[in-house]
C-alpha positions as CSV (number, residue, x, y, z in Angstrom):
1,X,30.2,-60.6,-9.6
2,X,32.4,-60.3,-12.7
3,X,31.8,-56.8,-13.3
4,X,33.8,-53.9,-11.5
5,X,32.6,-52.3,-8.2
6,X,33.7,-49.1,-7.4
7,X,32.1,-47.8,-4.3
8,X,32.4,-44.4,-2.3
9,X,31.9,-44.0,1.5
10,X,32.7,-41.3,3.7
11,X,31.4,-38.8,5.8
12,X,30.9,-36.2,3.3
13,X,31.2,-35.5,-0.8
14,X,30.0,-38.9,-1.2
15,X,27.7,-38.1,-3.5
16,X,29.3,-35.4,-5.7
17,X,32.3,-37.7,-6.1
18,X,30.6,-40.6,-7.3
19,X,28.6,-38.9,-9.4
20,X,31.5,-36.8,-10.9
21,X,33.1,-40.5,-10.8
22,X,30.4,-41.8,-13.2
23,X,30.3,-38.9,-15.5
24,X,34.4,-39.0,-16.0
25,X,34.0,-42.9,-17.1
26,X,31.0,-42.0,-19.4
27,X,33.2,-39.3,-20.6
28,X,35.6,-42.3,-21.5
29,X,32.3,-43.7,-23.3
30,X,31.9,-46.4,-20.6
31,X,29.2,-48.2,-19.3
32,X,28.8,-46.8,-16.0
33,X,26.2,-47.3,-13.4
34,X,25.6,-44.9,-10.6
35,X,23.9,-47.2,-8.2
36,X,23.7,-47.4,-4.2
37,X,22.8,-44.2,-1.9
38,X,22.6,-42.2,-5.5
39,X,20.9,-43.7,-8.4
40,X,18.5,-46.8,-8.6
41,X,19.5,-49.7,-6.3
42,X,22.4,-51.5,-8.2
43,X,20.2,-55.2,-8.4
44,X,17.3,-53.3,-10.1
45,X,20.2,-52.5,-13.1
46,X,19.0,-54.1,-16.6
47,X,21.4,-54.7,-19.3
48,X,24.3,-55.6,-17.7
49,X,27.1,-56.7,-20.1
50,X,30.5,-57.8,-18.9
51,X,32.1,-54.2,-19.4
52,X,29.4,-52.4,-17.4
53,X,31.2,-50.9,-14.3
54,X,29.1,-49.6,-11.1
55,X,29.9,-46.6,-9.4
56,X,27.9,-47.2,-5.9
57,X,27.5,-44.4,-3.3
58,X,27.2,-46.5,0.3
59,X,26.2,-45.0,3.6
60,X,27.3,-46.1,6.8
61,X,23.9,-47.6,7.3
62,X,24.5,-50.0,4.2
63,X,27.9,-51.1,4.9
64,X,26.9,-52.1,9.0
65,X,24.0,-54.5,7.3
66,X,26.6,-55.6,4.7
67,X,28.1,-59.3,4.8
68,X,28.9,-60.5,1.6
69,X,29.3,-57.3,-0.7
70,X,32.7,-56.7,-2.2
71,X,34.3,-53.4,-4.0
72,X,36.6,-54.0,-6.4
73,X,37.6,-50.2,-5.7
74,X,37.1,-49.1,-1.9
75,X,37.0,-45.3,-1.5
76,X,36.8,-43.8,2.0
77,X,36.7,-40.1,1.8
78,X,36.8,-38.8,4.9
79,X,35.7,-40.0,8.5
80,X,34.2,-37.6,11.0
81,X,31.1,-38.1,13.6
82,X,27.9,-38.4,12.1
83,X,24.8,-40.5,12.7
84,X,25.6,-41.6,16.1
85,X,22.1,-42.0,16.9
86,X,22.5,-45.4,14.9
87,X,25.7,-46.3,15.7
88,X,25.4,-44.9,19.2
89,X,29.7,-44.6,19.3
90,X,31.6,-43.1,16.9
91,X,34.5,-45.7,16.7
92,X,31.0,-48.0,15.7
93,X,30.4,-45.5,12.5
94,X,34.3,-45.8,11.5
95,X,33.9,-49.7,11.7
96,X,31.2,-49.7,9.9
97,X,32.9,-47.4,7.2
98,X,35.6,-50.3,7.0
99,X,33.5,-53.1,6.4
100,X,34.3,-51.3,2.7
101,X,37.6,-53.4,3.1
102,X,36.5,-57.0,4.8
103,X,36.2,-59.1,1.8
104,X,38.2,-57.3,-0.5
105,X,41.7,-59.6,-1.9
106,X,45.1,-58.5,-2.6
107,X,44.1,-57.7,-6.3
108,X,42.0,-55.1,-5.0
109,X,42.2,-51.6,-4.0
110,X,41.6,-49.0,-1.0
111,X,41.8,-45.2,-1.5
112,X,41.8,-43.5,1.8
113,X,43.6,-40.5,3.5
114,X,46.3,-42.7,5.4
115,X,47.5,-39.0,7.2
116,X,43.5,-38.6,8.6
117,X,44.1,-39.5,12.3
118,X,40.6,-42.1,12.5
119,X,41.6,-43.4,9.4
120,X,45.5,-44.3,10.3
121,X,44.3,-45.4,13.8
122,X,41.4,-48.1,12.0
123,X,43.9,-49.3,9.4
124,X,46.1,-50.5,12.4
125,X,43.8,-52.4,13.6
126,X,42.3,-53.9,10.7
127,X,44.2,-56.6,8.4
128,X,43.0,-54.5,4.9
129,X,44.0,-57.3,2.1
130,X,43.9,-54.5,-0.6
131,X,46.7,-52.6,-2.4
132,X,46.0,-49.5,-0.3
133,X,46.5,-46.3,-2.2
134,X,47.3,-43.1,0.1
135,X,45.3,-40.0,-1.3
136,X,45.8,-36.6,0.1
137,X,44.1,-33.1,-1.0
138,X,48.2,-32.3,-2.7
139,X,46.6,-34.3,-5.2
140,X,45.0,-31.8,-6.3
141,X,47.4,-29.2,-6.6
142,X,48.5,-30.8,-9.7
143,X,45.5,-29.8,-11.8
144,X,44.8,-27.0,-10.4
145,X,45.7,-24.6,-12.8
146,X,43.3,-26.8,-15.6
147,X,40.2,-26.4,-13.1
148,X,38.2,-23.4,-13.7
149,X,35.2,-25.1,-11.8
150,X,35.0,-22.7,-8.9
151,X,32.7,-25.3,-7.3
152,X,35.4,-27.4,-6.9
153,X,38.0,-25.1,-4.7
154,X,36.3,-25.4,-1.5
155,X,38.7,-27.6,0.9
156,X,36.0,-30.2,0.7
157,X,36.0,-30.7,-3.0
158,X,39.7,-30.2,-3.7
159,X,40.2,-33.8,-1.2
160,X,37.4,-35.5,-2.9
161,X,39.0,-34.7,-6.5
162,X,42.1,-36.0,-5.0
163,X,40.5,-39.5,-4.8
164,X,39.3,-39.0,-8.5
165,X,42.6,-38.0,-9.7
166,X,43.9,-41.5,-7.8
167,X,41.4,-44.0,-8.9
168,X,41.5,-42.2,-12.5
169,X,45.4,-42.9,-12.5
170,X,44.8,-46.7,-11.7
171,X,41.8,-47.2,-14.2
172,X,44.4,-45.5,-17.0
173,X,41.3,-43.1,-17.4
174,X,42.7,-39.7,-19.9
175,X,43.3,-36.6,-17.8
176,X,41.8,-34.5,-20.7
177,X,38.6,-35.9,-20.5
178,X,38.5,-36.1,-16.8
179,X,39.3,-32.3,-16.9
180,X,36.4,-32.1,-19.5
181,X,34.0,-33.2,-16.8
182,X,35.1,-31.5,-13.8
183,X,34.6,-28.6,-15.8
184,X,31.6,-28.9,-17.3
């Protein structure tokens, strides 16, 4: 409970981001844990020490079932219908995307498209504690020039960076090595 929780949601580039998420803080020779959707189950983790930080990749299907867990990080890509034969309505999948939030405090964060039309509609309606942090794919045209990763100029990619540019400017996280690793 003392370590840091950065977890990823979203309808898509969930996994590429949080993976790309735990390479960049490795770069930064820290002692990250890709755990959740990707990666071993984050309570099978050995060797935990105060400084280890987990990167966890959550699904929709985790976050519905979840009650107690708590990010200190919330990221919520992007939002658009998908596994409605679970959540039978869509507005259930986007709730269940903002459980992310529910027991998060003011010293936490969100990262989340404020401008994405689902996404400004649920923060209205939900009483996010959080210092929320606006991310947007313009992000990304601040780098662009540095990125010769043609994997990563799809539309796709260029919003999920934007959230790794974001989070990477509130963990104080060195753009040259987080250039290093989007490259590589």
């Amino acid at each position: 409970s003392k370590n840091k929780i950065i977890t990823i949601t979203g309808t898509n580039g969930k996994s590429t981001t949080a993976k790309l998420l735990s390479l960049i803080l490795n770069e930064h020779k820290k002692d990250s844990r890709l755990c959740g959707n990707i990666g071993n189950p984050i309570l099978l983790e050995k060797k935990i020490t105060p400084k280890t930080i987990f990167v966890v990749e959550a699904s929709s299907y985790q976050l519905a079932y979840s009650k107690i867990f708590k990010a200190n990080y919330a990221l919520i890509l992007n939002i658009s219908p998908d596994h409605l034969e679970r959540h039978i309505t869509f507005l259930n999948y986007v709730k269940s995307k903002f459980k992310l939030f529910k027991n998060q405090t003011n010293k936490d964060y969100s990262f989340l498209n404020s401008q994405d039309k689902y996404i400004k509609k649920e923060i209205r309606s939900n009483k996010i504690k959080s210092k929320i942090i606006s991310v947007n794919s313009k992000i990304f045209n601040n780098y662009k020039k540095k990125i010769n990763n043609q994997y990563f100029f799809t539309d796709g990619n260029k919003e999920n960076l934007s959230f790794i540019f974001a989070i990477s400017k509130i963990l104080n996280l060195k753009k040259n090595k987080i250039l290093k690793s989007i490259n590589n």
